[in-house]
ZAMARGU-4260 file (C-alpha; in steps of 0.2 Angstrom, whole numbers, plus 5000, padded with zeros to 4 digits):
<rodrens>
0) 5319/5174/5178 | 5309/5180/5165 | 5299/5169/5157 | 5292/5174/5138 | 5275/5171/5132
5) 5272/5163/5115 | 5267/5179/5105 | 5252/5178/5091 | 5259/5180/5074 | 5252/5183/5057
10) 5258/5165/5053 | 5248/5161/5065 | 5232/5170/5061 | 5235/5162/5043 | 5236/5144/5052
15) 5220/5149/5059 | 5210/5154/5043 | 5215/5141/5033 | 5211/5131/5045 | 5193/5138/5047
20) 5188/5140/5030 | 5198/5121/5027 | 5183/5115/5037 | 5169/5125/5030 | 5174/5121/5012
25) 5177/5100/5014 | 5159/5103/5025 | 5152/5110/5010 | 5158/5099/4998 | 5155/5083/5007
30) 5135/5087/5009 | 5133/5093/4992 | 5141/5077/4988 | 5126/5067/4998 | 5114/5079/4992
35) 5117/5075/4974 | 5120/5057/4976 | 5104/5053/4985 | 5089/5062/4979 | 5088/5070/4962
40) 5079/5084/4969 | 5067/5088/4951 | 5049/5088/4956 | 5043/5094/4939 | 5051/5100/4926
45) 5046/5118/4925 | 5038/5125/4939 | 5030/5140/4932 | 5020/5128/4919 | 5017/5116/4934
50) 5009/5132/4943 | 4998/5137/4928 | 4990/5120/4929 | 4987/5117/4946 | 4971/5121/4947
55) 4965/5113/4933 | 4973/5096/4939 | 4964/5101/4958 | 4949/5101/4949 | 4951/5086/4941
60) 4957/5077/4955 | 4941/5084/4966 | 4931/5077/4953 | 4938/5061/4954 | 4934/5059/4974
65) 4917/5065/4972 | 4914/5049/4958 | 4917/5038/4974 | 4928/5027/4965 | 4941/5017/4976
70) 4957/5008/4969 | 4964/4995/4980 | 4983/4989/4978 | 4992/4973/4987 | 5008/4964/4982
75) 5014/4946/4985 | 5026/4936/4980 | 5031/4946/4965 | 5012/4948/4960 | 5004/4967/4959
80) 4985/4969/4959 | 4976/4982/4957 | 4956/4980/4960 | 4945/4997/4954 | 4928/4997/4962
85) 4914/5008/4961 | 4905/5018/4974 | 4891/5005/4976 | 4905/4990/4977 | 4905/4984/4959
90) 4918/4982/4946 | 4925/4999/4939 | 4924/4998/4921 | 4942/5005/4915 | 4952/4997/4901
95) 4969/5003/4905 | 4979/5003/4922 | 4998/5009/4924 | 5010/5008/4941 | 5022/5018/4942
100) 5034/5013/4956 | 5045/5029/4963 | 5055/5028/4978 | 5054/5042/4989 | 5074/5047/4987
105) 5084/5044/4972 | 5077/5037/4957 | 5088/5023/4950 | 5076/5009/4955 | 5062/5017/4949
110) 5050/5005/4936 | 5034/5010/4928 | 5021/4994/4924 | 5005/4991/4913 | 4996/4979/4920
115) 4986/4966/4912 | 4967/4965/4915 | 4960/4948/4923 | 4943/4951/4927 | 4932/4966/4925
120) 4939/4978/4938 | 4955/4968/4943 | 4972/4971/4935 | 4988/4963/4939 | 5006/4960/4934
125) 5022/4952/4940 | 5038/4959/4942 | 5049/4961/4958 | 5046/4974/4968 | 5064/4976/4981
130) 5061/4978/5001 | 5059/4996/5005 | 5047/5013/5005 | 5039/5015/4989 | 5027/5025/4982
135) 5015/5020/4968 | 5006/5029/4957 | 4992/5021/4948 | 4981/5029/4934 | 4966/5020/4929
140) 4960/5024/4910 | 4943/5019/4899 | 4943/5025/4881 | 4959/5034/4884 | 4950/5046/4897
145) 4957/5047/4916 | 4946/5036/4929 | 4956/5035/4942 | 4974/5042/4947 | 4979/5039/4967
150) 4996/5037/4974 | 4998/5026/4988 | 5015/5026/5002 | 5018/5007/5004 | 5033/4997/5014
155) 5037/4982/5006 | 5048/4977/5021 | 5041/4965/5028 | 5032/4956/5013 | 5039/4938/5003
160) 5047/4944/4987
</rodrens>
């Protein structure tokens, strides 16, 4: 008896193809999908402008940390503050304070605040702030000139909102 083996055909090289590509295309698709939805990838607007003023902004910020000026932030209960202190442990004279709350992916919740001033060095607003990984920016102004610009990593997790 003689017994015929299933031969290879071109349909079945094109079963084959289809098939791979099939899988390498939805593949594809379904993680720029993700990409996109999650995570609006700009950093800055134009990065050969953003390279031009790198160093002037190093600069600045070295300046900055040499001044020995410390901004401390904390939430609770809905409530931001922001306390500025000088290198010696007084009040930072500054006259304007804005938060800008990003999260690290995706940029639909993000929220920028200016917060009121209470007391010589101590700024604070209200205004709920969801459980998760954020990151705050805070730039501290007097007389329109930059004091103070730090951005801090916080996890508002575990904290009553």
């Amino acid at each position: 008896m003689i017994t015929r083996t299933p031969e290879f055909t071109g349909r079945h090289m094109l079963i084959t193809t289809v098939t791979f590509f099939g899988v390498v295309i939805t593949v594809n698709v379904t993680m720029a999908y993700l990409a996109s939805s999650s995570w609006s990838g700009l950093v800055v607007e134009n990065t050969y402008v953003a390279s031009q003023e790198f160093n002037g902004k190093a600069a600045a910020m070295k300046a900055m940390a040499a001044s020995g000026i410390v901004g401390s932030l904390s939430l609770k209960d809905n409530a931001i503050h922001y306390d500025l202190r000088n290198r010696d442990g007084t009040p930072a004279d500054v006259d304007e304070v804005v938060a800008n709350f990003k999260r690290p992916v995706g940029d639909h919740e993000d929220f920028k605040l200016a917060l009121r001033q209470t007391a010589k060095g101590r700024f604070e607003a209200v205004h709920p702030v969801s459980a998760g990984d954020w990151i705050v920016e805070v730039t501290s102004r007097r007389e329109g000139a930059l004091v103070m610009h730090e951005a801090t990593r916080i996890d508002t997790a575990g904290l009553d909102q």
